[in-house]
C-alpha positions in Angstrom: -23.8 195.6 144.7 -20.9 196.2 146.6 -19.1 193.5 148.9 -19.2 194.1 152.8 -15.9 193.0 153.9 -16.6 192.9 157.9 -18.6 190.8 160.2 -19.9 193.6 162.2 -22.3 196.2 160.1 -23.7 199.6 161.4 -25.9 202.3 160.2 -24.7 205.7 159.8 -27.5 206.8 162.4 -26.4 203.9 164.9 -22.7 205.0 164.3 -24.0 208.3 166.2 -25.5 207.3 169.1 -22.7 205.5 170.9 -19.7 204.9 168.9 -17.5 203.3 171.7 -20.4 200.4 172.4 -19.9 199.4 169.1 -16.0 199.3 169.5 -16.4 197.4 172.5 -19.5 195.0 170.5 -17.0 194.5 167.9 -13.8 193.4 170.5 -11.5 194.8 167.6 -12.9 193.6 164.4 -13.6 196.2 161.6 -17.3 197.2 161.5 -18.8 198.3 158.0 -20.3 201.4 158.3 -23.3 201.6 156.1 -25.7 204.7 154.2 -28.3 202.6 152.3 -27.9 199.6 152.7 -24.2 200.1 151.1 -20.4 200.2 152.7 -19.9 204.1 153.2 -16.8 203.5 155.6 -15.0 200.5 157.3 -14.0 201.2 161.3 -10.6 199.9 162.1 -9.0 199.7 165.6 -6.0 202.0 165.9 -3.6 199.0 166.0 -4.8 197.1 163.0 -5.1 200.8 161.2 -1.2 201.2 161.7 -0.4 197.5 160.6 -2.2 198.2 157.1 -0.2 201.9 156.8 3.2 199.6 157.8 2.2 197.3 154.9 1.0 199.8 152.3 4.6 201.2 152.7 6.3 198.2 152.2 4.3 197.1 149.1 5.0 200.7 147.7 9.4 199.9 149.0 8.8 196.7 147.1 7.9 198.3 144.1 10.3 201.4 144.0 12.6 198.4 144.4 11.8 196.8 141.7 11.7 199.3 139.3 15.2 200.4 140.0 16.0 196.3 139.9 14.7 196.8 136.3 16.3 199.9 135.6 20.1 198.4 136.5 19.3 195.1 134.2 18.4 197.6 131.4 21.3 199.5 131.8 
């Protein structure tokens, strides 16, 4: 069974009915957005959805960084 990694969980067919009352409900934090009983889709505030895009590109820097770190010691 897979992990939910949010505090706030919503059906598909809640999802539907009002989506902003459940942004407001949630004042921020992700909501887990679940078909069967299961994590379909996470829903992430614009702001935090940046901040993890902002750090997803470092990681990848940090990596592309490394390699050529590697490259220059082998060479």
């Amino acid at each position: 069974m897979r992990q939910v990694l949010a505090d706030y969980t919503v059906s598909i067919s809640e999802l539907k009915k009002n989506p902003s009352a459940l942004l407001v409900q949630a004042s921020g934090s992700p909501i887990a957005v679940l078909n069967h009983n299961k994590p379909a889709a996470y829903l992430v505030p614009a702001d935090t959805y940046e901040v993890m895009m902002d750090l997803m590109e470092h990681v990848e820097l940090a990596k592309r960084l490394e390699e050529r770190q590697l490259e220059s010691a082998l060479s």
